[in-house]
C-alpha positions in Angstrom: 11.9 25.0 -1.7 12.3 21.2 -2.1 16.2 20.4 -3.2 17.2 19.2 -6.8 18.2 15.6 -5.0 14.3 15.5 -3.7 13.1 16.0 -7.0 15.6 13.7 -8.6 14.4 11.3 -6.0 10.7 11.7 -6.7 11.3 11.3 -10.8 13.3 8.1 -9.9 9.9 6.9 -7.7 8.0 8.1 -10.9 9.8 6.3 -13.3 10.6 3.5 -11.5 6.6 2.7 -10.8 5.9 3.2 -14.5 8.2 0.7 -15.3 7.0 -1.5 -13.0 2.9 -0.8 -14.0 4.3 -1.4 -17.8 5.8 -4.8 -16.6 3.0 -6.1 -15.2 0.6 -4.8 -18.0 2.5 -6.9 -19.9 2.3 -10.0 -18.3 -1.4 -9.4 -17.9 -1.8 -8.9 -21.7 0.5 -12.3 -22.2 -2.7 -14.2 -20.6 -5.1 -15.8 -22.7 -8.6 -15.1 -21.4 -9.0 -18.2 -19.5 -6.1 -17.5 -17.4 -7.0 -14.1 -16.3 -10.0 -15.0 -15.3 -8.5 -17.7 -12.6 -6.2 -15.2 -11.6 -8.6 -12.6 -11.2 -10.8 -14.9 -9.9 -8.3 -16.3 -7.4 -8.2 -12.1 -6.0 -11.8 -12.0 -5.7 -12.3 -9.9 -9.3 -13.2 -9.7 -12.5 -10.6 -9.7 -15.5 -11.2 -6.0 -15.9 -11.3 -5.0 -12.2 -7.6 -6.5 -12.8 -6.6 -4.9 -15.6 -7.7 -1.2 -14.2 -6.0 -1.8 -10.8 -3.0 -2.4 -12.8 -3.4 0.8 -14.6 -3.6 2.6 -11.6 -0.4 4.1 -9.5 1.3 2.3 -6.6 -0.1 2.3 -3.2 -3.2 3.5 -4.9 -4.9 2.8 -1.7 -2.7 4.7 1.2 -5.4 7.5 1.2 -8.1 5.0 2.4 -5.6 3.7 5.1 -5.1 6.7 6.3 -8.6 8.1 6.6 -9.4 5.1 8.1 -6.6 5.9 10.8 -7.8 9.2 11.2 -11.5 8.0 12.4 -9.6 5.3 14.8 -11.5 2.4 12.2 -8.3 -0.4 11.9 -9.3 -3.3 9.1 -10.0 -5.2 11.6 -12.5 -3.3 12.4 -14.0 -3.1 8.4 -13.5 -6.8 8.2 -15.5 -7.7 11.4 -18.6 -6.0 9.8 -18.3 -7.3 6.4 -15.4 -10.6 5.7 -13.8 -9.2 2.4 -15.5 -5.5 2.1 -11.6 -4.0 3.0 -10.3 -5.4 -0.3 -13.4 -3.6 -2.1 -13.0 -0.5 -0.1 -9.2 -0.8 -1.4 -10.4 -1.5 -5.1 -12.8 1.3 -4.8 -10.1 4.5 -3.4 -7.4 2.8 -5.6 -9.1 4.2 -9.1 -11.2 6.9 -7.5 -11.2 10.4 -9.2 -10.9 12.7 -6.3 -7.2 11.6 -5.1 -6.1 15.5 -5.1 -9.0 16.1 -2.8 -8.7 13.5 -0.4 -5.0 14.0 0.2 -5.3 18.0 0.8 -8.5 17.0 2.6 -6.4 14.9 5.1 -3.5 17.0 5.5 -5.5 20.4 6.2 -8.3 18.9 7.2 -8.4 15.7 8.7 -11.1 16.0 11.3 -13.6 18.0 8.4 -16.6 15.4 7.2 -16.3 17.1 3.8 -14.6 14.0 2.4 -18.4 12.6 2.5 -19.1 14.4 -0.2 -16.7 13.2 -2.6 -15.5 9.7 -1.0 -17.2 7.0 -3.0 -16.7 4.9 0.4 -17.9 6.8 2.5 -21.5 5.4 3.2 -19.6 2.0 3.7 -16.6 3.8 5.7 -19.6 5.9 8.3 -21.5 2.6 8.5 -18.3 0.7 10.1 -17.3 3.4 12.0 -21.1 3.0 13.6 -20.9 -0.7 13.6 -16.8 -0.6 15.5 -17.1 -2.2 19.3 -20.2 -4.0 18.2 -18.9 -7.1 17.1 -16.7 -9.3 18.9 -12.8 -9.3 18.7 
């Protein structure tokens, strides 16, 4: 059974990302229109791509990094296929609906192609891990 100081810990984590998600909420909302559409712009998206990958947790992406590890696919790898298809593979897992899945998928099952079913990356995900050693380094 996890300690009181691990939970402690993880409510600190908690609090201290919602905090942090709430700050920068609020500097989003303190743009006019104009400006949030530079700066999304400038991140290669769209004002409300921003604003929901705000809204979503921390490291809302560490699932995709590590399936990715598992099937031996690096970004190197993603971006060799397709210049700029890692950030939207990123954008994609960060607000995906099946985060509970994924990370029991990859801890009891890592090797299991189940997450196919589910993964809404997963045709571009297969199709690099096809395409890895057939473009240059």
């Amino acid at each position: 059974m996890p300690s009181v100081d691990l939970h402690l810990a993880n409510l600190q984590r908690f609090v201290h990302g919602l905090r942090e998600r709430w700050r920068q909420r609020g500097e989003l909302a303190a743009l006019n229109e104009s400006e949030l559409q530079k700066l999304a712009s400038g991140l290669g998206l769209t004002s409300s791509d921003l604003n929901r990958l705000v809204d979503c947790v921390p490291d809302a992406a560490d699932l995709l990094h590590k399936r990715l590890n598992v099937l031996g696919i690096t970004r190197a790898d993603v971006e060799r296929v397709a210049p700029g298809l890692a950030r939207d593979l990123e954008r994609t897992c960060a607000c995906c609906s099946h985060k509970r899945t994924c990370a029991e998928d990859l801890i009891q099952r890592p090797d299991d192609a189940r997450w196919r079913e589910y993964c809404p990356n997963s045709i571009a995900i297969t199709s690099v891990g096809s395409c890895r050693g057939r473009f240059p380094t």
